[in-house]
C-alpha positions in Angstrom: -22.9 -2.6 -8.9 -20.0 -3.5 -10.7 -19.9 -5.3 -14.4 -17.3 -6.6 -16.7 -18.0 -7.4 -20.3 -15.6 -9.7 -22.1 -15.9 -10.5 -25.2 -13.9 -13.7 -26.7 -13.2 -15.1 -30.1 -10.7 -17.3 -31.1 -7.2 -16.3 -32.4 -7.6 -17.3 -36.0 -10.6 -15.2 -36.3 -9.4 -11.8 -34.2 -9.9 -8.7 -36.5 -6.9 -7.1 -37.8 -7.6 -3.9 -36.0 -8.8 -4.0 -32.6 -11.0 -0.9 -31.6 -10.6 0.4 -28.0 -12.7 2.7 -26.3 -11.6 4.9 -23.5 -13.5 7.7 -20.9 -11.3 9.9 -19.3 -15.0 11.0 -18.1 -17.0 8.1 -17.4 -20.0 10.5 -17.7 -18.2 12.3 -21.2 -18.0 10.7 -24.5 -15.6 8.0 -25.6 -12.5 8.5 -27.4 -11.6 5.8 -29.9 -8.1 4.6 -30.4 -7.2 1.7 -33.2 -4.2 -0.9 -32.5 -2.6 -4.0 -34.3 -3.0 -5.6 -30.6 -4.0 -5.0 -27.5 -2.9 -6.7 -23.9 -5.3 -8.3 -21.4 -5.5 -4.9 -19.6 -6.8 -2.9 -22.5 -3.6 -1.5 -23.7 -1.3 -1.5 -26.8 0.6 -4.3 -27.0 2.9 -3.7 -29.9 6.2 -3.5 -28.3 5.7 -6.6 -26.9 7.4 -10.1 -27.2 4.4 -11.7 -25.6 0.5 -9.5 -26.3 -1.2 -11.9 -24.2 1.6 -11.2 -21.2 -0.1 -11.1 -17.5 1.6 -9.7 -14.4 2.0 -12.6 -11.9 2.1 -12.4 -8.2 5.9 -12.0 -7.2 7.4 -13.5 -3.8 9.8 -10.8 -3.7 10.7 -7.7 -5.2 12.1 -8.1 -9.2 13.6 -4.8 -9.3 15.7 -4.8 -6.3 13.7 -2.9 -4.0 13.8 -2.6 -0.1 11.4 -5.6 1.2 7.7 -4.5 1.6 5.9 -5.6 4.4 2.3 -6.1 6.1 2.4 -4.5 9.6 1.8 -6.5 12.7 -1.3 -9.2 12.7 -2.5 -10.2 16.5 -5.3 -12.8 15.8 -6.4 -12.0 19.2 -10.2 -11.5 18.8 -9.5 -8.1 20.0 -8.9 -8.7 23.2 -5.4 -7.0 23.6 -7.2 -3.8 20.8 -8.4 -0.8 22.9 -10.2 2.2 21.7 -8.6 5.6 23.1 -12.0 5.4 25.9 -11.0 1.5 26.6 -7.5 2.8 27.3 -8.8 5.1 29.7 -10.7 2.8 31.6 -8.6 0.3 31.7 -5.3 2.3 32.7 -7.6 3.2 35.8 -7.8 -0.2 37.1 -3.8 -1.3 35.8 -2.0 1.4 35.9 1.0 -0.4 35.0 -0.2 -1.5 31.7 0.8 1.6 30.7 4.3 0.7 29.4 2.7 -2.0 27.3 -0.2 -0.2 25.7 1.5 1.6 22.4 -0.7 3.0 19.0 -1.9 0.6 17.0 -2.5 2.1 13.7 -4.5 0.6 10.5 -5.3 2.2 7.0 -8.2 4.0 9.1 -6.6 5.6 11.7 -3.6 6.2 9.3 -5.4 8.2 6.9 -8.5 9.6 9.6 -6.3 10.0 12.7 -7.8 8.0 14.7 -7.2 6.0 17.9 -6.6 2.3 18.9 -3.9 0.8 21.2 -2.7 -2.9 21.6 -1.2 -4.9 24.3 2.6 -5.6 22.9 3.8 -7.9 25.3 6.5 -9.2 23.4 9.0 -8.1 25.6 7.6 -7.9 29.1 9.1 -10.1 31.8 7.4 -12.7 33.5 7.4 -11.2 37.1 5.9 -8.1 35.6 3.2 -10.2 33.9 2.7 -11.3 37.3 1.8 -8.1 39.3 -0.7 -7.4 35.6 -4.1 -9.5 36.9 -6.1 -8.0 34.1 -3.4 -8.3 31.6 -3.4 -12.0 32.7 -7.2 -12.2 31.7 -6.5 -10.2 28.9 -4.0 -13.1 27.7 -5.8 -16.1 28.6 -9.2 -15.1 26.4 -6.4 -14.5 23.9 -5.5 -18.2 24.4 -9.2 -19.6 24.7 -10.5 -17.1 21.6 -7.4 -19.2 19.2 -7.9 -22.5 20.6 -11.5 -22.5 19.7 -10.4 -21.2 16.1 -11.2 -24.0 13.0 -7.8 -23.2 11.8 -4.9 -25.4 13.0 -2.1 -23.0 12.7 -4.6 -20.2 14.7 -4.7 -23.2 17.5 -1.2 -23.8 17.5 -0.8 -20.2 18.8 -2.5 -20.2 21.7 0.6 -22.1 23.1 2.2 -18.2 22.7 -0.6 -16.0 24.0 1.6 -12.8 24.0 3.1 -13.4 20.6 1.3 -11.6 17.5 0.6 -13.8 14.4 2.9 -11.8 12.3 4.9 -9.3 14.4 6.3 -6.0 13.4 7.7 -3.4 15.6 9.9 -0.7 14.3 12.9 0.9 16.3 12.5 3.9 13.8 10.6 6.2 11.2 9.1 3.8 8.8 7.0 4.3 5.3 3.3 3.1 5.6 1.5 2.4 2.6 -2.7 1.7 3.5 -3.8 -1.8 2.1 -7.4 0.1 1.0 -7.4 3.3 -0.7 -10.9 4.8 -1.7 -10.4 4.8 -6.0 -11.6 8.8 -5.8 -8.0 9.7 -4.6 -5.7 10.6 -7.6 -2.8 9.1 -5.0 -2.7 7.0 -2.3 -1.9 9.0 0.9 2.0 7.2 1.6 3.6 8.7 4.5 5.7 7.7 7.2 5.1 6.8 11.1 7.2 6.5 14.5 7.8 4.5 17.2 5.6 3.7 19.6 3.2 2.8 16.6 2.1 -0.9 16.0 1.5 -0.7 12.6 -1.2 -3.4 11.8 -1.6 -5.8 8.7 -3.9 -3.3 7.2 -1.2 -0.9 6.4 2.2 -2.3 4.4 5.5 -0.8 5.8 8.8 0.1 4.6 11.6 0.2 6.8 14.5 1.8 6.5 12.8 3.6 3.0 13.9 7.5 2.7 12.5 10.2 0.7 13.6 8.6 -2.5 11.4 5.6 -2.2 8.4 7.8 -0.9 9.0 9.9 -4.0 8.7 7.1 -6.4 5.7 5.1 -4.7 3.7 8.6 -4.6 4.6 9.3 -7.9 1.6 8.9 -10.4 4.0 6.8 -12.3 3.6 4.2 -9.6 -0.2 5.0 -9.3 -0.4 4.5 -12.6 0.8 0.9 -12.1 -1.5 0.2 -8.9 -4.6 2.1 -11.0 -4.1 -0.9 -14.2 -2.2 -3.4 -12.2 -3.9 -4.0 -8.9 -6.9 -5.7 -7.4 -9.7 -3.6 -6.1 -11.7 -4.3 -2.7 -15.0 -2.8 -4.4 -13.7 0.1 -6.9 -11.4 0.8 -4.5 -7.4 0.1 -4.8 -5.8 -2.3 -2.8 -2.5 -2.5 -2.8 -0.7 -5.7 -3.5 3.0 -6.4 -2.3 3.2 -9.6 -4.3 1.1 -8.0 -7.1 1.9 -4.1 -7.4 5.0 -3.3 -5.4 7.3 -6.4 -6.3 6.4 -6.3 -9.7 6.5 -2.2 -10.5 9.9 -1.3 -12.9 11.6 0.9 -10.8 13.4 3.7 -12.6 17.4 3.9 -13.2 18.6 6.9 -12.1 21.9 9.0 -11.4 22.7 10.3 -7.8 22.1 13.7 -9.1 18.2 12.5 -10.4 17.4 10.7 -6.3 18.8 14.0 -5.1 16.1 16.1 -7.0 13.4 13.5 -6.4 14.3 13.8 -2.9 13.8 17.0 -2.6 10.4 17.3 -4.5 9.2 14.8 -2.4 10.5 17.3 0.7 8.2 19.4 -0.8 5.2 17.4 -0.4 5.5 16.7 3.0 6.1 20.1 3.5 2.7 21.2 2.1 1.2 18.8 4.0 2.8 20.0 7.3 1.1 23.5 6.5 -2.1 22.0 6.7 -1.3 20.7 10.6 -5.8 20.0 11.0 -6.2 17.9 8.4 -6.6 14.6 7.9 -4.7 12.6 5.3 -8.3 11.6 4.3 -8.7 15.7 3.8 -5.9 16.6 1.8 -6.2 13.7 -0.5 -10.2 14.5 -1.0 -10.3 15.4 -4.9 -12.6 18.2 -3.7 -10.5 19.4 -1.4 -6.9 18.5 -1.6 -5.0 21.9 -1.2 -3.5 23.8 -4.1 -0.1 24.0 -2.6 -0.2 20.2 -2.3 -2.1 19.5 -5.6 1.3 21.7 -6.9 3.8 20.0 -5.4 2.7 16.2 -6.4 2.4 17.8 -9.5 6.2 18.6 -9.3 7.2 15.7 -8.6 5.1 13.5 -10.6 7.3 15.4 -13.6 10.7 14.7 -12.0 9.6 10.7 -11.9 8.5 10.8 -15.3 11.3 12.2 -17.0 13.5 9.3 -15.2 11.6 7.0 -17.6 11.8 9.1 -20.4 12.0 12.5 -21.8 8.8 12.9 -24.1 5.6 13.5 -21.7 3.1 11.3 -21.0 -0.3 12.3 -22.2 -2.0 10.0 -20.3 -1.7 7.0 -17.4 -2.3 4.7 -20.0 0.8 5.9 -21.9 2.8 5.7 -18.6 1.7 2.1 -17.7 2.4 0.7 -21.4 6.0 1.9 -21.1 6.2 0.3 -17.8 4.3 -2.9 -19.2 7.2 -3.1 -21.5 9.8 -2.5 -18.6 8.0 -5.2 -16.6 8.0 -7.7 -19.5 11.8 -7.5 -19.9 12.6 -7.4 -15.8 10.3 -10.8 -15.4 12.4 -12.4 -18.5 15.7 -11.7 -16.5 14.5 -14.1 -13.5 15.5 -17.2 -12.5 13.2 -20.1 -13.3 11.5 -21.5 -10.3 
């Protein structure tokens, strides 16, 4: 079960002193902190123009990021969705399916390694649909599963039986970030996938992101921002594009700065790599992330910090009131409307 307390008063009669308490072990003892004002998220809200400021939902990045994505959505019932078995099976009776069968990978099988495929048909020609006669069932349930949907624009679909809802396909390396992330993780397992993959609307994608984007996002700077920021399905994260990733400051830095970033976040992958078995959901596993790996996010969380500024951060909530304050003056530099 999950409860929030609010407690309300009116502004004339707030106290002068508002007294926060914080666990950095929900099981430990609080630790009391005093402020003049605090923000909506529990923070100190002193260096701000507006203490009662709220993140709002962004249609596109306000920090002139690359554009973040949600991966491919079929709305196909599952018809054209195969487990690695279903595959099997149904390769033996169309063999020719083959060249349209490609990974299809979600937050689950991102971050367990597991299986799925999907029917991309996208790009086959109609003379090869032809000689497909279980393909061709595969696409008309596909067309009978959206015309019997409630939703108009679901119905207006089945005209395109072989087009996805929402339709992403990469022609290279691209950055996946899972939608769901379970809240025990100090970081969200980021990481990048190839073609073949489908990536599905349960993961968001990057493309054309290198290793100075994956640095940043897997930075606890940016988990920081996700941790206060974000929604939760349960206790767990989800990740936002409209909420977390168009909104988060971004840091300024010199070619010199990327370079180094870059090469920390090298450095994860790298431990990662050594540990060739394991599942994403393994190495990120508080109990059992790796020590090499623990080191080298530790690394690189430094490098990231010190592009914000030079004194460290005691704590996430330090690191998100700076960024609050970055936010607050990017959002005041937008257009109205």
């Amino acid at each position: 079960m999950h409860v929030v307390i609010l407690g309300l008063t009116r502004r004339e009669d707030q106290p002068p002193v508002k007294r926060l308490f914080s666990y950095d072990d929900i099981n430990g003892d609080p630790v009391e902190t005093r402020h003049v004002a605090l923000t909506p998220y529990l923070f100190d809200a002193a260096s701000l123009r507006d203490q009662h400021l709220v993140v709002r939902e962004a249609a596109r990045p306000l920090n002139g990021a690359p554009k973040l994505v949600i991966g491919s959505k079929p709305i196909d019932g599952g018809r054209c969705i195969f487990t690695a078995q279903e595959r099997e099976e149904f390769l033996a009776q169309e063999p020719g399916a083959e060249a349209f069968l490609r990974p299809f990978v979600g937050a689950e099988e991102y971050l367990n390694s597991g299986k799925r495929w999907i029917l991309a048909l996208q790009n086959a020609e109609p003379q090869e649909l032809r000689a497909l006669p279980l393909v061709r069932e595969r696409i008309a349930a596909v067309r009978e599963f959206r015309l019997r949907s409630r939703s108009k624009g679901t119905r207006a679909l089945a005209d395109t039986p072989t087009a996805f809802h929402v339709t992403v396909i990469p022609d290279q390396p691209f950055l996946v970030i899972p939608e769901v992330s379970s809240e025990r993780r100090e970081y969200v397992p980021i990481g990048w996938l190839e073609p073949p993959v489908v990536p599905s609307n349960l993961v968001r994608v990057l493309l054309g992101a290198d290793l100075w984007h994956f640095g940043v996002l897997t930075s606890r700077m940016h988990m920081a921002w996700l941790r206060h920021i974000g929604g939760r399905l349960k206790s767990d994260y989800r990740y936002s594009i409209g909420l977390v990733y168009n909104t988060f400051p971004w840091p300024n830095a010199l070619k010199q700065q990327k370079a180094g970033v870059r090469n920390l976040a090298k450095a994860v992958l790298a431990a990662r790599a050594a540990h060739p078995d394991a599942t994403l959901a393994d190495l990120y596993d508080p109990d059992a992330m790796p020590n090499d790996l623990r080191r080298a996010h530790r690394d690189l969380d430094a490098a990231v910090d010190r592009l914000y500024r030079r004194a460290r951060f005691p704590t996430d909530r330090d690191r998100v009131e700076l960024l609050f304050d970055l936010y607050e003056k990017m959002a005041a530099r937008q257009p109205e409307g």
